[in-house]
C-alpha positions as CSV (number, residue, x, y, z in Angstrom):
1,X,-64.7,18.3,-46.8
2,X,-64.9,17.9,-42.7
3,X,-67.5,20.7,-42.8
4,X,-69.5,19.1,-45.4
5,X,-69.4,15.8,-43.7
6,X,-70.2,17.5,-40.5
7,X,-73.6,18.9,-42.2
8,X,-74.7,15.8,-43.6
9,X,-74.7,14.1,-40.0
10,X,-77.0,16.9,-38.5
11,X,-80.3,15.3,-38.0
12,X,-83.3,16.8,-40.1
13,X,-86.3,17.5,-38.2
14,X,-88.5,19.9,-37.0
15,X,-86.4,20.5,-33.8
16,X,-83.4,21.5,-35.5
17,X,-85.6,23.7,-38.2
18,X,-86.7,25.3,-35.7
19,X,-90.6,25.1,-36.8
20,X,-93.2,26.7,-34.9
21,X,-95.7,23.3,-35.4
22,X,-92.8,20.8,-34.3
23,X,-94.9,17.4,-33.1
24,X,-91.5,15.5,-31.9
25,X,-91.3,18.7,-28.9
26,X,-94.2,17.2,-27.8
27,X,-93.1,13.6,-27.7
28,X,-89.9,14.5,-26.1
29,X,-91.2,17.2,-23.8
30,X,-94.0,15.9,-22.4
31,X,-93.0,15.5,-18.9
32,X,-92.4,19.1,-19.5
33,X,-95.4,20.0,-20.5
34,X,-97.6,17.9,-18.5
35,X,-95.8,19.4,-15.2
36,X,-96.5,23.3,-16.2
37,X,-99.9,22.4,-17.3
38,X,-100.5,20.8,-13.7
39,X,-98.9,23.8,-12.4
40,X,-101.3,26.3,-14.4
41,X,-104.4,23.9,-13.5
42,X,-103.9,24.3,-9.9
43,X,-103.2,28.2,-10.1
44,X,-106.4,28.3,-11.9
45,X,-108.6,25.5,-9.5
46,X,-107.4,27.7,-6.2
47,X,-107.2,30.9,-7.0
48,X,-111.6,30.2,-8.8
49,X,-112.4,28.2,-5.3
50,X,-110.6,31.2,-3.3
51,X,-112.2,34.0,-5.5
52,X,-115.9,32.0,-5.0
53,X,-115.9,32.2,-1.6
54,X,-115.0,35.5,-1.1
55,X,-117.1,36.7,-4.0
56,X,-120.0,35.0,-2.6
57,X,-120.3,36.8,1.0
58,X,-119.0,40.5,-1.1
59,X,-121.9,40.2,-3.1
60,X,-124.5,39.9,-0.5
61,X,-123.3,42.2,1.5
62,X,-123.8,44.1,-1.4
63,X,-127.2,43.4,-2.2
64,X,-128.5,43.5,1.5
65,X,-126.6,46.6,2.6
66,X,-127.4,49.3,0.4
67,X,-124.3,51.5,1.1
68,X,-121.8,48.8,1.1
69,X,-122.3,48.7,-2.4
70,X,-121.1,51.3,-3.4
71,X,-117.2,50.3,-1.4
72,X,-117.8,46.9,-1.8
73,X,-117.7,47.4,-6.7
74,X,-115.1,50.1,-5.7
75,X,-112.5,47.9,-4.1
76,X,-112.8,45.1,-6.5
77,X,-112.8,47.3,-9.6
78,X,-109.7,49.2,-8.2
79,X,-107.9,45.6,-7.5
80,X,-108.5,45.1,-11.0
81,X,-107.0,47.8,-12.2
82,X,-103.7,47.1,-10.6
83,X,-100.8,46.0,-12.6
84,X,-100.0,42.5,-11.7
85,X,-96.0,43.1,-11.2
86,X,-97.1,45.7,-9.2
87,X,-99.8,43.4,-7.6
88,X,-96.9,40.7,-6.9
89,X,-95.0,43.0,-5.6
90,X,-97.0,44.1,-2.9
91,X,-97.4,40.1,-2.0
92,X,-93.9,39.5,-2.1
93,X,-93.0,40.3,1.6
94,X,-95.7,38.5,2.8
95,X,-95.8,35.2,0.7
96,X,-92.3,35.0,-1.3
97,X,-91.6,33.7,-4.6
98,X,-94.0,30.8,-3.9
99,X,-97.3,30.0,-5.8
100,X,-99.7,31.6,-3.0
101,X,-98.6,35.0,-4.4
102,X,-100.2,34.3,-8.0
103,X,-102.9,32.3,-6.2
104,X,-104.0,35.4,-4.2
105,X,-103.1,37.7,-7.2
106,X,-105.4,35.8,-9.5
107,X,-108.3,35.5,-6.8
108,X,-108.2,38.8,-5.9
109,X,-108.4,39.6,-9.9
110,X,-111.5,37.3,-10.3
111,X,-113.4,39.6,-7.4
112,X,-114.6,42.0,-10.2
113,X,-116.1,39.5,-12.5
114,X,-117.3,37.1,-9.9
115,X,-119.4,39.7,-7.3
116,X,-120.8,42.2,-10.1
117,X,-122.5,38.8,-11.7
118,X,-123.6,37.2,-8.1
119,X,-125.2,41.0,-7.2
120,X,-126.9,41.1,-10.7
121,X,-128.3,38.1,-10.1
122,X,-129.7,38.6,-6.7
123,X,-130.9,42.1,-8.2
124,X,-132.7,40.3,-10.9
125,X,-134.7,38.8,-8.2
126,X,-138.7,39.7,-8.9
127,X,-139.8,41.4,-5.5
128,X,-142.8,39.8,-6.1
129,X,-141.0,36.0,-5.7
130,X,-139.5,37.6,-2.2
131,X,-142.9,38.8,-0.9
132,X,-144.6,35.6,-1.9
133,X,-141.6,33.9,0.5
134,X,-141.8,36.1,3.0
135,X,-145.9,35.3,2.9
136,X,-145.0,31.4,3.2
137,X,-143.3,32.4,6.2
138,X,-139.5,31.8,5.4
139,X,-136.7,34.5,7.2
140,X,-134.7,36.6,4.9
141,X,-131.6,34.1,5.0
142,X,-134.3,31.6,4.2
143,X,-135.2,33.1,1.1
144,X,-132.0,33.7,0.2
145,X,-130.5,30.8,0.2
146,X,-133.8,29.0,-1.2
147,X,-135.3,31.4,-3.5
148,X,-132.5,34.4,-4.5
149,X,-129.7,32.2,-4.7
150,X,-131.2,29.7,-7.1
151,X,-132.6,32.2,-9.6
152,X,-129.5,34.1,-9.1
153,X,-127.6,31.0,-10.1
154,X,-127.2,31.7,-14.2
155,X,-125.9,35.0,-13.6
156,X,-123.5,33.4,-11.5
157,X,-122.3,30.8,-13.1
158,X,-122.0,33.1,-16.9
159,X,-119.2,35.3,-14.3
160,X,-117.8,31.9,-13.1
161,X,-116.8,31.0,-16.9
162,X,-115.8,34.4,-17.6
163,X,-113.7,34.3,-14.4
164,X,-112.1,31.1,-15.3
165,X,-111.2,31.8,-18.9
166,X,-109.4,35.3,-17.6
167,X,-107.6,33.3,-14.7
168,X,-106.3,30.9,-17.4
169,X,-104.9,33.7,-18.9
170,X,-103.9,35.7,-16.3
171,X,-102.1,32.7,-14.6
172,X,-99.4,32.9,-17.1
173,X,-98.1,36.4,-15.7
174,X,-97.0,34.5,-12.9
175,X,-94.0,33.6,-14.9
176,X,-92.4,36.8,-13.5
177,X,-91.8,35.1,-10.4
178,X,-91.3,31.0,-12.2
179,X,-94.9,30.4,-11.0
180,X,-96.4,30.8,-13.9
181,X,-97.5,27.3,-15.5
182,X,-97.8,27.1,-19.0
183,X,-96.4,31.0,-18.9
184,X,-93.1,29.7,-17.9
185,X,-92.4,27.7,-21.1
186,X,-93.8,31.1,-23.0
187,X,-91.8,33.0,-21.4
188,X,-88.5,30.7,-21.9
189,X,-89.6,30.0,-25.4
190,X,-89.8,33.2,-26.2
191,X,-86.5,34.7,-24.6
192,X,-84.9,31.5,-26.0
193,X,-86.4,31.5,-29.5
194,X,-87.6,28.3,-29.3
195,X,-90.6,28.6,-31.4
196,X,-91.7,25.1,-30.8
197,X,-92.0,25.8,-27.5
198,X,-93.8,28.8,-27.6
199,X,-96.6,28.2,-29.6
200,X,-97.7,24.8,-28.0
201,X,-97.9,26.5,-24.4
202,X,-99.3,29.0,-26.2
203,X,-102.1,26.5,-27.6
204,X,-102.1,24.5,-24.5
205,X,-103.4,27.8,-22.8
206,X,-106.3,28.6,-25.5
207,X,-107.3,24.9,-25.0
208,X,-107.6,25.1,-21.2
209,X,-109.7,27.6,-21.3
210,X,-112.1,26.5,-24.0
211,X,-112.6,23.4,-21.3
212,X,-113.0,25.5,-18.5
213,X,-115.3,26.8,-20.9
214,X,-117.3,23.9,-22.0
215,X,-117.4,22.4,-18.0
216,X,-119.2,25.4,-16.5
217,X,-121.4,25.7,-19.2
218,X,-122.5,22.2,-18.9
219,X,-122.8,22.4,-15.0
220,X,-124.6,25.9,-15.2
221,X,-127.4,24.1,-17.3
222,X,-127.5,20.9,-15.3
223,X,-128.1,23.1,-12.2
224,X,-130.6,25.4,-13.9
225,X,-132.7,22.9,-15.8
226,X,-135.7,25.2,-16.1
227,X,-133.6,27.4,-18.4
228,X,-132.7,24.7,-21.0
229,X,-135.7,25.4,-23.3
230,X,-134.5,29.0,-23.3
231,X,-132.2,30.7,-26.1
């Protein structure tokens, strides 16, 4: 009798069910939620800015030194390749348990992506468009910066948004260390069985990206207006 009494006072919702769509996690988690998904948007913001401006300088060294080409695809595609445990481990005497390890991690990740699309657009270049700068009397960092770098702009910005939509991902390894955003409530969730949990960090992710997404893509064709007509 004590047992059955005991049952019938056991709430009845999707919590206690444990269902994998359970809307009252998100009401009563949100702080939760809201503080890993600030977490994964700053691994994400730095770790893109970081990757940029490293990419950037990479890829023209590239372009304007033949044989650092060559070393300069090598290293980046070998960084890739590297496992990231074994990536964080290699950080860990240097930066700690701390979110500068999956910042550099993730930036260093995003080299690949980031210079291959900056150097095929600079190779995309018409020669003809550089002599015809070089005839209006602009230097070579000149026509760079005015002519190369413009054209080479679309190409850039298609690796940007593949970039950011991998760091969104990737970010979520850096739960091996409890820096990894949204990854962290996976990883609980999961170890937990907590499905709840796991599925809306889960979603949260695919959604972050598909923003990321949407927000390059809209200021790739606001800064390349003379491609808007184009398929």
């Amino acid at each position: 009798m004590a047992a059955g009494v005991h049952s019938a006072t056991l709430p009845d919702n999707c919590l206690v069910r444990n269902d994998w769509v359970c809307p009252l996690y998100v009401e009563t988690r949100s702080d939760v939620l809201l503080g890993a998904l600030g977490q994964h948007l700053y691994l994400v913001l730095v770790s893109l800015a970081v990757g940029v401006v490293l990419a950037v300088p990479l890829a023209v060294l590239a372009h304007r030194v033949k044989r650092a080409r060559g070393l300069t695809l090598g290293v980046t595609t070998v960084i890739y390749t590297i496992p990231s445990l074994a990536l964080f481990i290699l950080l860990l005497p240097m930066t700690g348990l701390t979110s500068t390890t999956v910042v550099i991690a993730l930036a260093l990740y995003s080299l690949t992506i980031l210079v291959r699309n900056i150097l095929v657009g600079l190779d995309g270049v018409d020669p003809e468009v550089r002599d015809a700068a070089a005839g209006m009397g602009l230097s070579s960092w000149r026509t760079l910066w005015r002519v190369e770098a413009p054209l080479a702009l679309p190409s850039a910005m298609a690796g940007l948004r593949v970039a950011a939509v991998s760091t969104v991902a990737l970010a979520t390894v850096g739960a091996i260390i409890g820096q990894g955003g949204l990854g962290n409530l996976i990883t609980t969730g999961y170890s937990s069985n907590f499905n709840a949990q796991v599925l809306t960090a889960s979603l949260l992710c695919v959604v972050l990206a598909v923003v990321f997404d949407l927000l390059l893509l809209g200021a790739q064709r606001l800064a390349t207006p003379w491609r808007r007509g184009q398929r």
